[in-house]
C-alpha positions as CSV (number, residue, x, y, z in Angstrom):
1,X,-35.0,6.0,-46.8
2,X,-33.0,3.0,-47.3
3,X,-29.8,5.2,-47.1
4,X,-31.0,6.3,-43.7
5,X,-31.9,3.2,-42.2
6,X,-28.2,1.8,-43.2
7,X,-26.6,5.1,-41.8
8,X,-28.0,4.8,-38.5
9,X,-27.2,0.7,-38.7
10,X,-23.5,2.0,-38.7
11,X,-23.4,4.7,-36.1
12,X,-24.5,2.4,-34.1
13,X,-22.3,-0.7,-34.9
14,X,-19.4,1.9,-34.4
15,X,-21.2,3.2,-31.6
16,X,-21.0,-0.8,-29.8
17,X,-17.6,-1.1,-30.9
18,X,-16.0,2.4,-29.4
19,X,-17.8,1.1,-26.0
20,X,-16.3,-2.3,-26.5
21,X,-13.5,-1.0,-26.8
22,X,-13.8,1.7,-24.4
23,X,-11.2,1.5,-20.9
24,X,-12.6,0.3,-17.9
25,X,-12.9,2.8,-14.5
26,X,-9.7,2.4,-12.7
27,X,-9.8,-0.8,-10.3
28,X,-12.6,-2.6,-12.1
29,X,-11.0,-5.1,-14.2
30,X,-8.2,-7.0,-14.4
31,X,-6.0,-5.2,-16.6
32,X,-6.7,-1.4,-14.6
33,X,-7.0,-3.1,-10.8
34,X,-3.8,-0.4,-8.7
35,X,-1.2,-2.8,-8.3
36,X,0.7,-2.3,-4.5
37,X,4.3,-3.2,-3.9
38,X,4.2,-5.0,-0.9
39,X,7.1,-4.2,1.8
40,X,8.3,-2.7,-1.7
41,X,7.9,-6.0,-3.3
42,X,8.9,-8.7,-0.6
43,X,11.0,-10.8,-3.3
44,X,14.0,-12.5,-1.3
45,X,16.5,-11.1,-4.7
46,X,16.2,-7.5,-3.1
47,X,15.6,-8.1,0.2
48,X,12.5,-6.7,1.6
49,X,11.7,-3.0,2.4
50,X,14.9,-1.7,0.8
51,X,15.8,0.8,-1.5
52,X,16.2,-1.7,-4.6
53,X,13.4,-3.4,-4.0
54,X,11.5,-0.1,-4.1
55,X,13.1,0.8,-7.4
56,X,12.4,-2.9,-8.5
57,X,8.6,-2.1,-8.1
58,X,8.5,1.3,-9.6
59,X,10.4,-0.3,-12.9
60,X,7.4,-2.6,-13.2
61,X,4.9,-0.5,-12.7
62,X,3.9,-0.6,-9.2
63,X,1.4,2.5,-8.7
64,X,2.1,2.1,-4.8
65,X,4.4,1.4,-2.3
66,X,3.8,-0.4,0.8
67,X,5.8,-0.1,4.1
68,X,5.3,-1.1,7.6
69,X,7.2,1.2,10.3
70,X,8.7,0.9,13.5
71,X,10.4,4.0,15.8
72,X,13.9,3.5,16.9
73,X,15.5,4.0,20.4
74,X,16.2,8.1,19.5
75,X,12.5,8.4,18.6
76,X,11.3,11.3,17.9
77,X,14.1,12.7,15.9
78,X,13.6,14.5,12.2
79,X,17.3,14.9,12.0
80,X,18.4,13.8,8.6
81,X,21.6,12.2,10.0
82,X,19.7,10.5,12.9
83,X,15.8,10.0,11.6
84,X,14.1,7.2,14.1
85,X,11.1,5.7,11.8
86,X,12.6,3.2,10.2
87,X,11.0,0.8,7.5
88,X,10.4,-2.8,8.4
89,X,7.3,-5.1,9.1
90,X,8.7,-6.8,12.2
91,X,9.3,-5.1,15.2
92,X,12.9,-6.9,15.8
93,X,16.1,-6.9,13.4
94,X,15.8,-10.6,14.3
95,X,14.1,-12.5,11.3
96,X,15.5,-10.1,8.6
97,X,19.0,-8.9,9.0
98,X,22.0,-9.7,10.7
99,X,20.9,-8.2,13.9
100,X,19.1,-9.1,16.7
101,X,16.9,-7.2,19.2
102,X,13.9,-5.1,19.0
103,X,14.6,-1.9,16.6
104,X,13.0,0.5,20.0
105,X,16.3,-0.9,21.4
106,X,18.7,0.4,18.3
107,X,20.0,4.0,17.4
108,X,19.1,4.5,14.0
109,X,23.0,5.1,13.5
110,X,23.7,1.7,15.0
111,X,21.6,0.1,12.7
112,X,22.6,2.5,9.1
113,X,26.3,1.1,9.9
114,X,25.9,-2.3,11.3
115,X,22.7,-3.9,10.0
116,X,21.5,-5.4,6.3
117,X,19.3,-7.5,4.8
118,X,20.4,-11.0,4.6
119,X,17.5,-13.0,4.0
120,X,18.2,-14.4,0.4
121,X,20.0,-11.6,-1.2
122,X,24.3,-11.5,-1.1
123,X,24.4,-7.8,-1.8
124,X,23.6,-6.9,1.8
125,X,21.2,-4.1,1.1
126,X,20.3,-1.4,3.8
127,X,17.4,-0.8,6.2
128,X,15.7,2.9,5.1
129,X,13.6,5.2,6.7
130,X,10.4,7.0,6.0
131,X,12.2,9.9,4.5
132,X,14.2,7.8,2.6
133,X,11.4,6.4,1.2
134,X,9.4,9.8,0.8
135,X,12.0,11.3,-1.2
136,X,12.3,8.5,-3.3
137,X,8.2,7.9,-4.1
138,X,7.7,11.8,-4.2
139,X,9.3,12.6,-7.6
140,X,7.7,10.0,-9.1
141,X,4.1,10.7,-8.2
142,X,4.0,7.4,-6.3
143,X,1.4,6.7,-3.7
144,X,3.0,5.5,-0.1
145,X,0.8,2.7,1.9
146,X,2.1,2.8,5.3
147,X,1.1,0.4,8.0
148,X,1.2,1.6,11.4
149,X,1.8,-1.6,13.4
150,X,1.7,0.2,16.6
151,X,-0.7,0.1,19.3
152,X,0.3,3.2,20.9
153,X,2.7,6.1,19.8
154,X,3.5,9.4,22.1
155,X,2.0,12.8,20.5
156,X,5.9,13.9,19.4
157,X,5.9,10.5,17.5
158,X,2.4,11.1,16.1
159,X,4.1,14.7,14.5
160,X,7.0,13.3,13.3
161,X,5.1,11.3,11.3
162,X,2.5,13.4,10.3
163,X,5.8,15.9,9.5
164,X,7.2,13.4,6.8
165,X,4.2,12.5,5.1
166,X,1.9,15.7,5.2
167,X,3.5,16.6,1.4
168,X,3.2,13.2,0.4
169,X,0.1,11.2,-1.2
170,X,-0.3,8.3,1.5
171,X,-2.4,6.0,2.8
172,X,-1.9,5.5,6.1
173,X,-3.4,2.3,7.9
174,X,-3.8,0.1,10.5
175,X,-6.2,-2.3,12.2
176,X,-9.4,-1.4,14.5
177,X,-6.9,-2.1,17.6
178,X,-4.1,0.4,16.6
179,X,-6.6,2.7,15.4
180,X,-5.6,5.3,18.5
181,X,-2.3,5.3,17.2
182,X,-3.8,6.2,13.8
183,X,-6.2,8.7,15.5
184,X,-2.8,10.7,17.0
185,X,-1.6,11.4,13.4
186,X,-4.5,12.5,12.0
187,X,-5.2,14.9,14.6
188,X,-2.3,16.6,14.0
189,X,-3.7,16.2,10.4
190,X,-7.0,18.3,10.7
191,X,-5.6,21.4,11.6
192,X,-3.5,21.1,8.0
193,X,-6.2,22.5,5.1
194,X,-3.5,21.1,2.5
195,X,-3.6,17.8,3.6
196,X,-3.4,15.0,1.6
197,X,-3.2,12.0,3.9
198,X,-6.1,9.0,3.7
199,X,-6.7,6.8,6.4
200,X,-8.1,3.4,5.9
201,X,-8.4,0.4,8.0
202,X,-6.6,-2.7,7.6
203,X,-8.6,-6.4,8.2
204,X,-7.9,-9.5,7.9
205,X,-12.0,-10.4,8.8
206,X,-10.9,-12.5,11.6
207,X,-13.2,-11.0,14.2
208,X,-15.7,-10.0,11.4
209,X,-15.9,-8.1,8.6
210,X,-16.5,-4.5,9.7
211,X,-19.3,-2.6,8.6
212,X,-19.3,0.2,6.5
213,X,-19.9,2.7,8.8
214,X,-16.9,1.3,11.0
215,X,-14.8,1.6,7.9
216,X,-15.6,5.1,7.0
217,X,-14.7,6.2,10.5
218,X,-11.4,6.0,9.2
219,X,-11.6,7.0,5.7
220,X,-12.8,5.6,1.7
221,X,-10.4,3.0,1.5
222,X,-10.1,-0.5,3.1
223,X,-7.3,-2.6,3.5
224,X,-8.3,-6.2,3.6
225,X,-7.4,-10.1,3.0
226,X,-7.9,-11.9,-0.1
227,X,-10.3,-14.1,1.8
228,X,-13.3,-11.9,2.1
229,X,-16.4,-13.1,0.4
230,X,-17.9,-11.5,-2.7
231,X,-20.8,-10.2,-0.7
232,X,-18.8,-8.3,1.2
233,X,-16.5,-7.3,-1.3
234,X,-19.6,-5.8,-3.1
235,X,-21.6,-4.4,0.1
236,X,-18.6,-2.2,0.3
237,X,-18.3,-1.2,-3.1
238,X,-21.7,-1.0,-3.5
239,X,-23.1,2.6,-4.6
240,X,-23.5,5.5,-1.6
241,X,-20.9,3.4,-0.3
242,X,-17.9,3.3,-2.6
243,X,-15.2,2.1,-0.5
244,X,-12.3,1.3,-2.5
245,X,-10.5,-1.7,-1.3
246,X,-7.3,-3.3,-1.7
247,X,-6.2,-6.7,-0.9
248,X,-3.4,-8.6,0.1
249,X,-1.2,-10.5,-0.3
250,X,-0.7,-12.1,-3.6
251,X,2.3,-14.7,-4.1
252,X,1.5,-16.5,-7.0
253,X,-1.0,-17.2,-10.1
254,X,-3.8,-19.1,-7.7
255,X,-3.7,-16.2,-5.2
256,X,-3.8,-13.8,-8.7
257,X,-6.9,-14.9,-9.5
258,X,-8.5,-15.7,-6.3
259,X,-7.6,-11.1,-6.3
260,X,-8.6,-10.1,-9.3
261,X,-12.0,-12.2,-9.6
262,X,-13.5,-10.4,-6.6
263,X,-13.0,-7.0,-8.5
264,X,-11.2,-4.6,-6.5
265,X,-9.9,-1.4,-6.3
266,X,-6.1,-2.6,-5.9
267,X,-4.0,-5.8,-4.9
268,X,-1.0,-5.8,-3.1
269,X,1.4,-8.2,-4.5
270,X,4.9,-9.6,-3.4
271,X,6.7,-10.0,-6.6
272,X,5.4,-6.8,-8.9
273,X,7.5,-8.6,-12.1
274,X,5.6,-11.8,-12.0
275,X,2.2,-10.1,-11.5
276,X,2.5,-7.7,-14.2
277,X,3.6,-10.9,-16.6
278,X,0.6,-12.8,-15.2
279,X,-1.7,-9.9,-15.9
280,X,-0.3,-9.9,-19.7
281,X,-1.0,-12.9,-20.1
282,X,-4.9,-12.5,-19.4
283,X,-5.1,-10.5,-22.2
């Protein structure tokens, strides 16, 4: 009988220790939260939103890649040679590169041979596109988080987009007052049964935190600011709910922690490197 009694002691010490040791659902702790490259990984040595920034985040890990997007003056165009969505956060060439003017006003031509990045960097990287970008992330099995910054777009521009990104795994999102923009694309979205676009709203909780049923209007996932409180954090994560959210924008250990304490499904971060070694060193 003894025998027994000490067998079933040390299935279930082993038992305590396999769950100990077991891995944590994906975006629940520290070491499995998704880890977003934000503008690519907004690090003035690569320039924001380029291609080596891109390829900077992906050689660290990133899971996603974040872009904003802006149309240029030949919008709508899916020409290879020409392409008009262009990635950058601003709406001018102004604050970034070596141009000036809003990128509505440029060809995408004009801007391919006379514009680069010159904030920080001295080997004048390139503006991309969204194909640029979508052939790049698509090989790899990388998520795309684009933000669309627009208010407004016309029904061609909604198809272009929806065009480049229909193949692609993307999270397309913007706040409650672009949302009609959003709406645009993902109409042209229902009528695809292969789809595999989410939509998800971006807040920064400045006019309130939106309910759940304002944020599944859009989709499961939630773009949101670091500063939303742990009650909210957890009403949205709560079960029958599960909305996964990501926040932004981490820029150094305080704003790492301030993240990862409030549990969330991701965090968008602009130096991927110095997160991952931050992360390490939590172990």
């Amino acid at each position: 009988m003894r025998n027994v009694v000490r067998a079933l002691k040390a299935m279930i010490a082993v038992g305590a220790a396999m769950t100990l040791l077991a891995p944590a659902a994906e975006g629940e702790t520290i070491m499995e939260q998704i880890v977003v490259a934000h503008r690519g990984g907004a690090v003035t040595r690569f320039g924001e939103g380029t291609m080596l920034s891109y390829q900077d985040a992906v050689a660290n890990d990133a899971q996603i890649l974040e872009g904003d997007i802006h149309w240029t003056k030949d919008s709508p165009n899916d020409s290879d040679s020409v392409g008009s969505i262009v990635i950058i956060h601003d709406s001018t060439l102004d604050r970034i590169t070596n141009c000036s003017g809003s990128v509505s006003s440029w060809l995408w031509t004009s801007i391919r041979d006379k514009c680069y990045v010159n904030v920080g960097v001295t080997s004048r990287p390139k503006l991309i596109r969204i194909n640029d970008l979508v052939a790049y992330a698509n090989p790899l099995g990388k998520t795309l988080a684009i933000n669309l910054k627009n208010s407004t777009i016309t029904t061609a521009q909604a198809k272009q987009l929806w065009g480049h990104l229909r193949n692609s795994k993307v999270h397309l999102h913007a706040s409650w007052s672009n949302r009609a923009a959003l709406y645009k694309v993902r109409d042209q979205d229902r009528a695809d049964s292969s789809r595999s676009i989410n939509y998800a709203l971006s807040t920064d909780g400045a006019g309130g935190w939106p309910s759940v049923e304002r944020v599944k209007s859009f989709g499961t996932y939630l773009y949101a600011s670091k500063s939303i409180p742990k009650s909210q954090m957890n009403l949205y994560k709560a079960p029958g709910n599960n909305i996964k959210v990501i926040l932004w924008t981490g820029n150094d250990d305080e704003d790492y922690v301030q993240m990862t304490a409030l549990e969330p499904y991701g965090v968008i971060v602009n130096d991927v490197k110095d997160f991952q070694a931050w992360r390490d060193d939590q172990v």
